[in-house]
N, C-alpha and C positions, 0 to 999 in steps of 0.2 A: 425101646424101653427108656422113658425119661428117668434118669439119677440125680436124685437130688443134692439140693444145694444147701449150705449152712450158710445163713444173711445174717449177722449182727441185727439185733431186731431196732438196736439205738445208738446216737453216733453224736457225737459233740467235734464240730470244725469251726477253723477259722472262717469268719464271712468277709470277705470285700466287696468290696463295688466301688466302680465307678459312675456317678449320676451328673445330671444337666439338671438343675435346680432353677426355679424363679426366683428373681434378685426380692431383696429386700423391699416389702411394703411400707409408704410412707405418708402422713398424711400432713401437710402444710399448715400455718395457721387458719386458714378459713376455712378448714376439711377436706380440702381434696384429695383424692387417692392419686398417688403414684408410684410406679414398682419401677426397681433399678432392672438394669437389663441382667438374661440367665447367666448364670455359674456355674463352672464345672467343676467338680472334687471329687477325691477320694475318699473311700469311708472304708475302716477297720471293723471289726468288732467279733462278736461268737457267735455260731448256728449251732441249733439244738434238732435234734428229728427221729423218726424212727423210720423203718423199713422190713415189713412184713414179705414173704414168698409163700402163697398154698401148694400146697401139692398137687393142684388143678394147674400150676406153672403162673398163675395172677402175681401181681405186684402192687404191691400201697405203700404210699411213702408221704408222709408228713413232716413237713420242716419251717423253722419258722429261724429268723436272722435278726440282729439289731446290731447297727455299728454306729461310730460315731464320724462326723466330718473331720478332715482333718488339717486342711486349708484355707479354705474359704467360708465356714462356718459364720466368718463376723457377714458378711453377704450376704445371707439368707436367714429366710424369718425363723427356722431353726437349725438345730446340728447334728440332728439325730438319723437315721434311717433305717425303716423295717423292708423285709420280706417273710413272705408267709406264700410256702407252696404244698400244694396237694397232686400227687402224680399217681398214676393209678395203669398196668402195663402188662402185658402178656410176655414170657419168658418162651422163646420158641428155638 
């Protein structure tokens, strides 16, 4: 007999990550593109999500993250970073 579980169905966390970024895009005076070489940093920021369980034992979970860079930001063509996850699982 499966007994069930109580899941918080919504959840506010800190996000980090570490990411490997493309350098800075630049264009010379006669137009030409060139990019500095990758960068790596660290990014802060908050995760937002929920997490559902049926009584069938299924799992859903939606979460989505934005941090910001927090070293090499002048490096790349922005400073920002998202994640957006969808996980979907059986409880056995």
């Amino acid at each position: 007999m499966r007994e069930s579980i109580r899941v918080p169905n919504k959840f506010c966390k800190p996000h980090e990550r570490f990411v490997r970024e493309r350098g800075k895009k630049t264009f010379d005076i006669e137009g030409n593109l060139s990019q500095g070489s990758a960068v790596s940093d660290f990014a802060v920021g908050l995760g937002l999500g929920g997490k559902w369980v049926t009584k069938n034992g299924f799992i859903f979970e939606v979460n989505a993250g934005y941090g910001k860079l927090l070293f090499n930001a002048d490096k790349t063509d922005h400073d920002i970073v998202a994640k957006f996850g969808f996980h979907l699982g059986y409880r056995f």
